[in-house]
C-alpha positions in Angstrom: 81.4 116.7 109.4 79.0 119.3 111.1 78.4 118.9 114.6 74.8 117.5 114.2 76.5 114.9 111.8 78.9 114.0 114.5 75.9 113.4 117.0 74.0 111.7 114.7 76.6 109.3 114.0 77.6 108.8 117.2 78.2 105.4 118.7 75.0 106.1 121.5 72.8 107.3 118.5 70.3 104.8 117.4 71.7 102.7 114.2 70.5 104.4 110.7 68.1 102.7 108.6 69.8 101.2 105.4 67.8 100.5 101.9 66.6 96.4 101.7 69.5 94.1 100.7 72.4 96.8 101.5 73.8 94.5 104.2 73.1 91.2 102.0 75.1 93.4 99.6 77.8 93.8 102.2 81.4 91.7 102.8 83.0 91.8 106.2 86.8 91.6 105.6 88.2 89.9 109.2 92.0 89.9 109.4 93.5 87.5 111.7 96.8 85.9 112.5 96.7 84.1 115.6 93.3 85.2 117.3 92.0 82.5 118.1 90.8 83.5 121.6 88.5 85.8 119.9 87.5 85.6 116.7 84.7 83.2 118.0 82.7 85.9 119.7 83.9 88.6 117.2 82.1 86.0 113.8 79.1 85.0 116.2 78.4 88.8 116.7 79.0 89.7 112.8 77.0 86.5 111.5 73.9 87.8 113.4 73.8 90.5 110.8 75.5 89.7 108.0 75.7 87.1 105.6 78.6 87.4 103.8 81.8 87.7 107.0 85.2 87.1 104.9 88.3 85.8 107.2 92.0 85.8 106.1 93.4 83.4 108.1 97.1 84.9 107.4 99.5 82.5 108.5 98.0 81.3 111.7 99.6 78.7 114.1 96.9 78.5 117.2 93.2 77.6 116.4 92.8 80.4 114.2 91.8 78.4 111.0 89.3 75.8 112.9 87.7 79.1 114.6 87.1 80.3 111.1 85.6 77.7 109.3 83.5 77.4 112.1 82.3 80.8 112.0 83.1 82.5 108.9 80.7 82.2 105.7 84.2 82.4 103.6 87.6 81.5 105.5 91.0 82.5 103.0 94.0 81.0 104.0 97.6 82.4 103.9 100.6 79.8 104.3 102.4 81.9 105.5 102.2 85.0 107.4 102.2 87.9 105.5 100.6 90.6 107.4 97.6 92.9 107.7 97.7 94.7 104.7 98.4 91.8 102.6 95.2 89.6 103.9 93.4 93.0 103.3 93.8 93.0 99.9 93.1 89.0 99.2 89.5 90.1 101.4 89.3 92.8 99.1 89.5 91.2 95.6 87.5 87.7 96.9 84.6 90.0 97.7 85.0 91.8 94.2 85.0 88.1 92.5 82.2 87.2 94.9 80.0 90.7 93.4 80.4 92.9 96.6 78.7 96.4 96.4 80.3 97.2 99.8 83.5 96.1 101.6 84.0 96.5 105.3 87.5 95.9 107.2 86.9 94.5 110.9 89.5 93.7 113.2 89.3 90.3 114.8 90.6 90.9 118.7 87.1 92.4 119.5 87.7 95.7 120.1 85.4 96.9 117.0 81.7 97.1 117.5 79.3 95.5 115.2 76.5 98.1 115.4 78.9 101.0 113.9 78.8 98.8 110.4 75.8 100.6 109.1 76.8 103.5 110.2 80.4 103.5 108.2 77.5 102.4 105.1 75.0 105.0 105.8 77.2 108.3 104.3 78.1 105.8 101.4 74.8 104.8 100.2 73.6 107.9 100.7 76.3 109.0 98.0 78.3 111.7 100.4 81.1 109.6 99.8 82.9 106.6 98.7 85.0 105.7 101.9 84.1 105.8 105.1 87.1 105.7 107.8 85.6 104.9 111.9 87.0 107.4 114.0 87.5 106.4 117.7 87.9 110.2 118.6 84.7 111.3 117.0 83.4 108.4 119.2 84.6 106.7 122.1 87.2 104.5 123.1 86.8 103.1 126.8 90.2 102.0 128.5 92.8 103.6 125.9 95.8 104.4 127.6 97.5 107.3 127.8 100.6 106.0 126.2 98.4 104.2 123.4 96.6 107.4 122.8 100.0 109.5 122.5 100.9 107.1 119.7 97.8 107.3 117.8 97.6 111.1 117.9 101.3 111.0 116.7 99.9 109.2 113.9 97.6 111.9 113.4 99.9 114.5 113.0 102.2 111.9 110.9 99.5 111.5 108.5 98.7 115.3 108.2 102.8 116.3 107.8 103.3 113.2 104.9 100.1 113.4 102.9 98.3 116.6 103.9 95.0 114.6 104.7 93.5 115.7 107.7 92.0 112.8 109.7 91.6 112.8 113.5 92.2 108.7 113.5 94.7 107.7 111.6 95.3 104.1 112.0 91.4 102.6 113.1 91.0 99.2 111.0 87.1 100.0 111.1 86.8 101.4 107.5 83.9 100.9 104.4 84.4 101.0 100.6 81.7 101.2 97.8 82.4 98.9 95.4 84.4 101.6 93.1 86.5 102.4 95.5 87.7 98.6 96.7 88.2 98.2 93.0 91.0 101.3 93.4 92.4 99.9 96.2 95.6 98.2 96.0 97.5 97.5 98.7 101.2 97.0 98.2 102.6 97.2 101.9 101.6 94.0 103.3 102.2 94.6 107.3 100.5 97.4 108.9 102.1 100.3 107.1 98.7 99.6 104.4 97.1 102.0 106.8 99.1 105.2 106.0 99.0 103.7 102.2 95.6 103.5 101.9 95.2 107.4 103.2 97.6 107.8 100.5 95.5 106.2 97.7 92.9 108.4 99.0 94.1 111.5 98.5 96.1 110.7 95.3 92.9 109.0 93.4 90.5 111.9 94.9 88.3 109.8 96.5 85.3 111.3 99.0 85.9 109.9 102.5 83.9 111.0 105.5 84.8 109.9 109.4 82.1 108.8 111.3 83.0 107.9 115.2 83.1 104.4 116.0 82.9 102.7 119.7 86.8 101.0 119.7 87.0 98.8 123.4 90.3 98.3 124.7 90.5 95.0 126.6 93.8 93.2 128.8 93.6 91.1 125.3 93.6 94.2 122.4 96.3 96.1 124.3 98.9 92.7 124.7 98.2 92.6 121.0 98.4 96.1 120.3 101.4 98.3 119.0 104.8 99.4 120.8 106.2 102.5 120.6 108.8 100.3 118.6 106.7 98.7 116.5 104.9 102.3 115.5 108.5 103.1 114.3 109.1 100.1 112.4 105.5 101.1 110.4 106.6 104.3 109.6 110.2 103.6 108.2 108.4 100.8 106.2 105.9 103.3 105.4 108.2 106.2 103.9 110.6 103.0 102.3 107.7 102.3 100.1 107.1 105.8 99.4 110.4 106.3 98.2 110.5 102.7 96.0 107.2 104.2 94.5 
């Protein structure tokens, strides 16, 4: 991406125009286990736009699954809790079943903007490229810590050493498929190593991507829920213990 293309797409740029019915053609993929304190304000924002908002109510034991059937057009339901990836990939095939020509994956604590949707659409209709990744570095992300932001350009480099894909956001759950490509995606690691394994699928199927920079907000609630230092380690070893089963 060009440094016009960057601007363009940037989070203070004016939201692209999409072709009629694109975002009636669209399924928002919303994640949660336990956010109940947010996914409220998170499905009143995405209903405003689109029809079609997907939750995965993975396991849940607050007011997660009343929030969501409140909200949501379509609320899943995992008995137990089987992690990020794993409610990812039951959004993914229900929005196949239900004739999806886009997929979008939206994180339910907030921190995601609902304006950079058609923007993560825009480079796929247009035909530049089949996934489209957010990038919070391209963009902007108010409030990220220093010790968060370490850990997420760690990833980086992680990413770029394993795979040889050169991203400058590794780990942002603001991502877009075309149909074609959800249809390639399978996601085997259910917990939140399906990040790093879905940059994998990318580069072994030869899938286009693009980044476009994405507005991620960092709030007292996002960061408590956010990732330790430990916890990034745990992803990784479950990460390369996959790669090595595979």
């Amino acid at each position: 991406m060009n440094l016009q293309q960057r601007l363009s797409a940037s989070p203070g740029a004016s939201i692209p125009d999409l072709p009629p019915g694109v975002l009636d053609r669209t399924f928002i993929i919303v994640p949660a286990y336990n956010e109940g304190p947010a996914l409220g304000d998170v499905l009143s924002e995405l209903r405003k736009r689109f029809s079609n908002v997907v939750v995965v109510n993975d396991g849940s034991t607050d007011e997660t699954a009343s929030v969501a059937k409140l909200g949501a057009t379509y609320t899943l339901t995992h008995v137990i809790n089987r992690g990020q990836g794993a409610a990812i990939q039951t959004g993914l095939e229900f929005a196949l079943l239900k004739g999806a020509d886009y997929v979008v994956t939206f994180d339910a604590d907030g921190q995601h903007d609902v304006d950079d949707i058609p923007r993560l659409l825009r480079p796929i209709v247009a035909g530049r490229c089949e996934i489209a990744l957010g990038s919070r570095f391209l963009g902007e992300a108010p409030n990220l810590p220093w010790s968060r932001r370490v850990l997420l350009i760690a990833a980086v480099w992680f990413t770029r050493i394993v795979n040889g894909v050169k991203l400058t956001d590794a780990h942002n759950g603001l991502r877009a498929f075309s149909r074609a490509a959800a249809e390639r995606i399978k996601i085997r690691q259910d917990r939140m190593a399906h990040a790093s394994e879905i940059i994998d699928l990318i580069k072994s199927t030869g899938m286009r991507f693009e980044e476009v920079p994405v507005r991620v907000r960092y709030t007292e609630y996002s960061l408590a829920k956010g990732q330790s230092p430990r916890g990034a380690f745990r992803i990784a070893f479950h990460y390369l213990i996959g790669r090595l089963v595979d």
